[in-house]
C-alpha positions in Angstrom: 6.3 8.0 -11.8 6.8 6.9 -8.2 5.6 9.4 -5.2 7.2 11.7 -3.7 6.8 9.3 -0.6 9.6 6.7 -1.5 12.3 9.9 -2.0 11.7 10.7 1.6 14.5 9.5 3.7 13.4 7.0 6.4 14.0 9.6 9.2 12.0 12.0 7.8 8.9 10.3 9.1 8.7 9.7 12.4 8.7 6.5 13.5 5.2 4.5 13.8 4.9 4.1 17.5 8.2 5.3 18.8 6.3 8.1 20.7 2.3 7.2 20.8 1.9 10.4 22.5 2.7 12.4 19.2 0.0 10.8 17.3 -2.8 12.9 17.2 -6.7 12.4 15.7 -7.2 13.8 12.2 -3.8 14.6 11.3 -3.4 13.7 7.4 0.7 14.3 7.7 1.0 11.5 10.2 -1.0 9.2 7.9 1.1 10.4 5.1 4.2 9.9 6.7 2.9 6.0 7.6 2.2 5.5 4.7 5.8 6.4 3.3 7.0 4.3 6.2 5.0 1.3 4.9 5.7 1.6 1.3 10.0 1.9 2.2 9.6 -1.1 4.8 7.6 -3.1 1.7 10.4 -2.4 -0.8 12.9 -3.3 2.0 11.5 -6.0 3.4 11.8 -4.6 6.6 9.6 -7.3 8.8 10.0 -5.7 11.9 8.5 -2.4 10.8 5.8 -3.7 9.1 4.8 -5.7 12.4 4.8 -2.3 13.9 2.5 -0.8 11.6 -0.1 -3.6 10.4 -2.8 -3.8 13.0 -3.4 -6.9 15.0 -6.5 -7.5 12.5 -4.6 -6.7 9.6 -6.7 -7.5 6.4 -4.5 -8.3 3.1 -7.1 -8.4 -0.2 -4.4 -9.1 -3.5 -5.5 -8.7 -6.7 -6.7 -12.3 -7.5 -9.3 -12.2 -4.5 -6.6 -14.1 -1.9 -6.8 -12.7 1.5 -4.0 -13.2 3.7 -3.2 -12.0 7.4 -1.0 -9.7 8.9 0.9 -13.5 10.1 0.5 -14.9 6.3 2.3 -11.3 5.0 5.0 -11.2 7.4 5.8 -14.9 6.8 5.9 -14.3 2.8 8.3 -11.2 3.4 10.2 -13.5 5.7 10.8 -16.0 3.4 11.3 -13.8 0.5 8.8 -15.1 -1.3 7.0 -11.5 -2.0 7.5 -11.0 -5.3 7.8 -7.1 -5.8 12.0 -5.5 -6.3 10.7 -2.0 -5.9 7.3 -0.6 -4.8 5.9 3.1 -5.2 2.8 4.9 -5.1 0.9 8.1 -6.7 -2.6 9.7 -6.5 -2.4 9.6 -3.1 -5.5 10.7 -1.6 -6.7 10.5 2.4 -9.8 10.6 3.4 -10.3 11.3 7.8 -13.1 9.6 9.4 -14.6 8.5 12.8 -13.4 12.0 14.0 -10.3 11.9 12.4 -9.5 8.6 14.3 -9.6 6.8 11.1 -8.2 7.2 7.5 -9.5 5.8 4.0 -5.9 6.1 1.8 -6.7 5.7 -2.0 -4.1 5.7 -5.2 -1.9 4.3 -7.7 0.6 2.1 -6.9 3.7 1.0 -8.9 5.7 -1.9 -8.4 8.6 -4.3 -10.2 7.8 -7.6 -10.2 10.8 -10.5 -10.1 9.3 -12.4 -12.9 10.8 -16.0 -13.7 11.6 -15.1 -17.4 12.3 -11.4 -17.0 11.0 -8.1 -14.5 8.0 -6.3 -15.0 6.2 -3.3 -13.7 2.9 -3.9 -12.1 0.6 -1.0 -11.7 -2.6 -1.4 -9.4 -5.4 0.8 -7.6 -5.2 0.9 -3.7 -7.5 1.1 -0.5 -5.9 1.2 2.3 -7.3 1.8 6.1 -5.7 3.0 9.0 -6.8 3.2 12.3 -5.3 5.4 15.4 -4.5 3.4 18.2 -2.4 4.3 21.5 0.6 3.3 19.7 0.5 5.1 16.5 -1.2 4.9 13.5 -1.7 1.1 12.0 -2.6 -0.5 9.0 -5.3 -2.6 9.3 -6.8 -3.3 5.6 -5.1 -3.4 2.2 -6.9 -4.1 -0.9 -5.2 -3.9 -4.2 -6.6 -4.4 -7.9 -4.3 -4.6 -11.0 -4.7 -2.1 -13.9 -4.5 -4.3 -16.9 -5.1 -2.8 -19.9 -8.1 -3.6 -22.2 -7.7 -6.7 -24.0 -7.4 -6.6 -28.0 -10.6 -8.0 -28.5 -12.2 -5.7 -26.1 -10.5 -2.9 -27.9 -11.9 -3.5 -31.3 -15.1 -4.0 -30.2 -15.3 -0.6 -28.6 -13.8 0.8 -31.6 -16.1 -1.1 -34.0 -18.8 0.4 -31.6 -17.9 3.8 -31.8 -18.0 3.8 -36.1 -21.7 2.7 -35.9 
């Protein structure tokens, strides 16, 4: 169930900042395109892209509250301590504000996670926001939140709620 996004091939979308004069106010296919860039150069590791296209500010919100900075990221990818083998995304919807000079990106995202006794998927909700600059479009905030399913207990008391 990953997007159509990671079966693009990298050159398919242009490259964040190679030509800043291509990047134009309100275009949802350039946003698109970044964000296929930025979910490839995740899975890859790819450092140096992922400077390009984080903002300056970057703003990194994980799941468990942690906020880290575009420096704190970069390091972790560096080091290869990020834990995700394979990341992906779905429900992909962009939202164009500040006349078109800014983009709210929402979905789904799917990722493997290296776990120490075996891999697991991870699935997680998304904001993203992307800002146009004179070089390009650049991330500058990334929120995630894990889907978990309902516990057991949780469950049965719904269901034990629903038979009254």
């Amino acid at each position: 169930m990953f997007s159509l996004a990671l079966a693009l091939p990298a050159a398919a979308a242009p490259a964040i900042g190679a030509d800043a004069g291509t990047a134009l106010a309100g275009d949802v296919g350039a946003v698109r395109a970044a964000e296929a860039q930025r979910a490839q150069a995740v899975a890859r590791r790819d450092v140096k892209l992922l400077r390009q296209l984080f903002g300056g500010a970057y703003y990194h919100v994980e799941t468990n509250g942690r906020v880290r900075t575009k420096t704190e990221v970069l390091q972790l990818l560096e080091r290869d301590e990020f834990e995700f083998s394979s990341y992906g995304m779905d429900n992909t919807e962009i939202a164009m504000l500040d006349n078109g000079r800014t983009a709210v990106v929402t979905g789904r995202l799917i990722a493997r996670i290296n776990g120490v006794e075996r891999p697991k998927e991870w699935r997680g909700r998304y904001v993203r926001v992307w800002t146009l600059d004179k070089g390009g479009w650049r991330n500058t905030l990334h929120q995630s939140t894990e889907i978990r399913p309902p516990s057991l207990s949780l469950a049965r008391t719904a269901q034990a709620s629903a038979q009254q």
